[in-house]
C-alpha distance (Angstrom), angle and dihedral (degrees) to the residues before:
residue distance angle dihedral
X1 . . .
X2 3.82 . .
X3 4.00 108.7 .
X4 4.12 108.5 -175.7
X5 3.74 102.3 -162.3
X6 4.00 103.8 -147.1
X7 4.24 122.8 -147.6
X8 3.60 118.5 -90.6
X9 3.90 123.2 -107.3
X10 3.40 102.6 -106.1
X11 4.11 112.4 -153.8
X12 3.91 129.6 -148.1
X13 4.35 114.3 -163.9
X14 4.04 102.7 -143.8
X15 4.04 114.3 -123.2
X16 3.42 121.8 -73.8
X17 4.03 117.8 -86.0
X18 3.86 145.5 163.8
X19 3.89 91.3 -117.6
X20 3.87 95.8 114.4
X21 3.84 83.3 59.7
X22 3.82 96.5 47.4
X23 3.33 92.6 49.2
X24 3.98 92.8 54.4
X25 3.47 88.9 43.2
X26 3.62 91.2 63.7
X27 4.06 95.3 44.0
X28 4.01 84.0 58.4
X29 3.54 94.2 43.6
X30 3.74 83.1 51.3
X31 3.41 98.3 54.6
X32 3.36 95.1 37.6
X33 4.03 87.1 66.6
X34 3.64 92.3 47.1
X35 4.00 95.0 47.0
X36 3.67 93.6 47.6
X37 3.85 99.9 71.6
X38 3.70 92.4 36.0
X39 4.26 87.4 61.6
X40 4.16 85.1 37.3
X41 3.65 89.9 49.6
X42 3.57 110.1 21.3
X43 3.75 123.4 -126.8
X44 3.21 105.0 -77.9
X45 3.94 93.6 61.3
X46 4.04 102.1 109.6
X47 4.29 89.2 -141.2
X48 3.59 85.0 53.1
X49 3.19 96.3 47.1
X50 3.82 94.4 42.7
X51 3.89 92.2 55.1
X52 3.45 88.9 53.9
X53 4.03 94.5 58.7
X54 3.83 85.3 45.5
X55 3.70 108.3 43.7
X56 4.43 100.2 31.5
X57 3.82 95.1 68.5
X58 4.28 93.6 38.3
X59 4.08 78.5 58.3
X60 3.66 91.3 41.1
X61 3.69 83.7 57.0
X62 3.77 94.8 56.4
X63 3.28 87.2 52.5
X64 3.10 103.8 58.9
X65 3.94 96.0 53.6
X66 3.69 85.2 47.9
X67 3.93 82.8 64.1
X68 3.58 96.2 36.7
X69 4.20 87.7 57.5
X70 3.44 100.6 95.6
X71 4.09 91.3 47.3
X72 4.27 89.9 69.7
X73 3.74 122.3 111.5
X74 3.40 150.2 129.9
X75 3.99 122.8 -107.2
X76 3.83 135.5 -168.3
X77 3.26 118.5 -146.9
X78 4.05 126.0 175.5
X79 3.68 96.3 -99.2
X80 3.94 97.4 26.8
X81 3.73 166.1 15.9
X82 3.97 111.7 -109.5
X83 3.92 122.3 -162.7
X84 4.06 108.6 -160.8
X85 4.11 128.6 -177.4
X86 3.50 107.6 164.2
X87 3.89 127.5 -46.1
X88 4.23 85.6 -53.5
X89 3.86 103.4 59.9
X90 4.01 124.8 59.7
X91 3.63 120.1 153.5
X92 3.93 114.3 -176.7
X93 3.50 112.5 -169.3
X94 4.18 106.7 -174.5
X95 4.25 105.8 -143.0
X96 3.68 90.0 -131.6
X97 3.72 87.2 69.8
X98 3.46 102.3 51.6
X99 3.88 121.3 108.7
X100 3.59 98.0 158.6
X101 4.13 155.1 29.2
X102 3.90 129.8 154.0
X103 3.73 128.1 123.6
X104 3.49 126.8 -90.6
X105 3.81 137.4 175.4
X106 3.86 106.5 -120.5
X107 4.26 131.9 -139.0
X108 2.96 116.8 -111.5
X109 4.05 122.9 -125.0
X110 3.61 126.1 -155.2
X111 4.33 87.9 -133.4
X112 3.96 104.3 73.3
X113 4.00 137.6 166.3
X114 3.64 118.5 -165.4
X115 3.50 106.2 -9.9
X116 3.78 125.3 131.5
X117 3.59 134.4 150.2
X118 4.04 103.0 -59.8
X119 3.81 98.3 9.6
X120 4.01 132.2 72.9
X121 3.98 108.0 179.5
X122 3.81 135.8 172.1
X123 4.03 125.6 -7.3
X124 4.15 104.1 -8.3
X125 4.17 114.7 -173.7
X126 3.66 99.3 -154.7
X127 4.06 118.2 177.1
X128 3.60 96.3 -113.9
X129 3.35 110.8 37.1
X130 3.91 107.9 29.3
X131 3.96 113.0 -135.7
X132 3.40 124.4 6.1
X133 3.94 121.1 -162.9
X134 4.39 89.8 -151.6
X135 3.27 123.8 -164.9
X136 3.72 94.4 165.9
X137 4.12 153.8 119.8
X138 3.66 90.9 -132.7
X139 3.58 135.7 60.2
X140 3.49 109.1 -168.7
X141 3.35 119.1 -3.3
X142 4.28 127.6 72.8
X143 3.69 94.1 -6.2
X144 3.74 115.4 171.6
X145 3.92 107.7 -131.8
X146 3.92 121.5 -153.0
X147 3.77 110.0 -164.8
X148 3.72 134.8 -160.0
X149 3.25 135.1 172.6
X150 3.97 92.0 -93.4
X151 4.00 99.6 21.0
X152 3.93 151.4 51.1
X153 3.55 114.0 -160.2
X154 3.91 125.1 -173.9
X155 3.13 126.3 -146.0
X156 4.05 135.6 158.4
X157 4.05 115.6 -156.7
X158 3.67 115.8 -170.6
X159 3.90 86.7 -131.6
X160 4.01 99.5 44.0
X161 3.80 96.1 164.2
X162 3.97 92.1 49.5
X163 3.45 87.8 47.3
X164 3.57 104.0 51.0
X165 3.92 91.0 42.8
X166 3.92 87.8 57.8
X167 3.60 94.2 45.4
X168 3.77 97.8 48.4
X169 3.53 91.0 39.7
X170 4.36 84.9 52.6
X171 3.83 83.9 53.5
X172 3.68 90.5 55.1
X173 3.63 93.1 66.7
């Protein structure tokens, strides 16, 4: 019997940041809006009503991420660099197709996804640096940049010097 006995994952936390806060903040703002012409209004008002429908499940949403927050890292595997948030964002990055990673300080742009004060998630334009896939608890400031020949990723491990030494030491192989 021929056992092959495969690397383990190895898993980097991303710094510390206030972006589980920002992103209840919003929810309440959120809700806030949507409560506010239901007590102007009353219930029965259709418009209230109707902002309600619209504006509880895009706070809902925020929510969720906010609970999701803790779930981000940053995982090694043998044949690549995995991004997680949650069950809704994976970013595989295959070593082979790496040509760059420092840290840069990003533009910002005045369109903008999911990115608060201590959080930077999905597809970010930024000024500088075009789209960014983030997965991140910064927007701006000291992001770590993967680069391949098609995409930027940003990322921001608590540890970036241990990460990028086992990362370019993965690519070695």
């Amino acid at each position: 019997m021929d056992l092959q006995i495969r690397p383990s994952i190895q898993t980097f936390k991303p710094r510390p940041s206030a972006g589980r806060l920002s992103l209840v903040l919003m929810a309440g703002i959120i809700l806030a809006l949507g409560v506010a012409p239901v007590l102007a209004a009353g219930v029965s008002s259709t418009s209230a009503l109707i902002t309600l429908i619209i504006l509880v499940p895009v706070a809902s949403a925020f929510l969720v991420l906010a609970l999701w927050f803790p779930t981000m890292r940053y995982e090694l595997d043998p044949d690549q660099v995995v991004l997680r948030y949650g069950p809704v964002l994976t970013y595989r990055i295959p070593y082979r197709e790496i040509r760059t990673i420092r840290r840069r300080n990003l533009s910002l742009t005045v369109w903008s996804t999911v990115r608060f004060p201590g959080i930077a998630l999905f597809k970010v334009p930024y000024a500088d640096a075009g789209d960014v896939k983030m997965c991140s608890t910064a927007a701006l400031n000291n992001i770590l940049l993967i680069e391949t020949a098609k995409e930027k990723f940003g990322l921001t491990p608590a540890d970036e010097d241990a990460f990028v030494a086992a990362v370019q030491a993965r690519m070695e192989k």
